[in-house]
Structure formats: structure tokens, C-alpha cells
C-alpha positions in Angstrom: 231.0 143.6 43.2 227.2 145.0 44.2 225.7 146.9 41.8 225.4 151.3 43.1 222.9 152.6 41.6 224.2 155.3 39.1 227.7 154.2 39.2 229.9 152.3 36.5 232.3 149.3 37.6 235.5 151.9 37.2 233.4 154.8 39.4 232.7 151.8 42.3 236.6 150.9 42.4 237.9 154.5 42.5 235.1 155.9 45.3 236.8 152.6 47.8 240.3 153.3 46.8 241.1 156.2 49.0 239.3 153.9 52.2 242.3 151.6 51.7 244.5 154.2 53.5 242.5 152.9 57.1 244.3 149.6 57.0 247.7 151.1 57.1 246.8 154.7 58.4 244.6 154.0 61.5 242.6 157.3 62.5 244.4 159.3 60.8 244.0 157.2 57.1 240.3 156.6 57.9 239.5 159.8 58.2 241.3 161.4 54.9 240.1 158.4 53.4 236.7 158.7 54.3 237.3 162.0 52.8 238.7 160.6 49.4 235.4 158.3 48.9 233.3 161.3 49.5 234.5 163.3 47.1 234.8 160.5 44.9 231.3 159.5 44.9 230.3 163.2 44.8 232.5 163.4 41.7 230.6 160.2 40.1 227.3 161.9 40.3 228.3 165.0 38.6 227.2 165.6 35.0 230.7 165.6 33.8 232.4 163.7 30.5 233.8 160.5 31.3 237.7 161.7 30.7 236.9 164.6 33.2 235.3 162.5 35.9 238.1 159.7 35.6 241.0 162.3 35.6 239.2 164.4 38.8 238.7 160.7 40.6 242.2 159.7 40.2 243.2 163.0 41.6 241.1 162.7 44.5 243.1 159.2 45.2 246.2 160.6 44.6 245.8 163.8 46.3 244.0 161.4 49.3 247.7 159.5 49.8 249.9 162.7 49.3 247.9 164.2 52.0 248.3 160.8 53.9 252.0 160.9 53.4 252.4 164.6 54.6 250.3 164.6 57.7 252.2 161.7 58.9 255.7 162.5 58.1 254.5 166.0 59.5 253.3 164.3 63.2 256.4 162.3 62.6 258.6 165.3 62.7 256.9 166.7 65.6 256.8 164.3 68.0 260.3 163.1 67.2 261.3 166.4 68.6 
């Protein structure tokens, strides 16, 4: 894996994870997992403890696939009719 500038191997993995969502997702997982790497890689530049920054990132993923998950089942339930 390249080397960021500024970023640890663990910081790398966790800013790409939420991009994942585009190969099952389409538009719609691009684009809230575009989101997801943002604010991941915002989060890996902030002067925060290690613990904090590792707990926010994995709550950007997770909160990147819950919001997945609910914008499709809720286009699912409105175009099923």
C-alpha cells in the first residue's frame, strides 16, 4: 500500500473502507461512500488521541453502511409501491 503523507497504515485502510460501498451500491453507494472517506480522512488529520480517532473512523464506516442500508431499503419501499 502507497505511502499518504501524514497517515498510519490503519488511518489508510479505514479512509477506503466506506468507498467499498460503490461496488455493490452504484450511485447511490459511491456517493455516501465518497462521503465516508472524506470524513475519514478529515478525521485522520485532526489532533486527536489515537483511541478517539480509531473509535470516530470506525463510526464514520459504520454509520457510512447504516446510511447505505436505509436509503436503499427506503427507495426500495417507495418504488415497490
Amino acid at each position: 500500500m502507497g505511502q499518504v503523507p501524514g497517515l498510519a497504515w490503519w488511518q489508510l485502510v479505514l479512509s477506503i473502507v466506506p468507498i467499498l460501498l460503490s461496488l455493490v451500491g452504484g450511485a447511490i453507494g459511491g456517493l455516501i461512500g465518497a462521503a465516508g472517506v472524506f470524513a475519514n480522512l478529515s478525521l485522520a488529520r485532526k489532533p486527536f488521541g489515537t483511541p478517539v480517532k480509531l473509535l470516530a473512523m470506525v463510526g464514520v464506516v459504520l454509520a457510512s453502511y447504516l446510511a447505505f442500508f436505509l436509503v436503499v431499503g427506503l427507495a426500495h419501499n417507495l418504488l415497490k409501491g
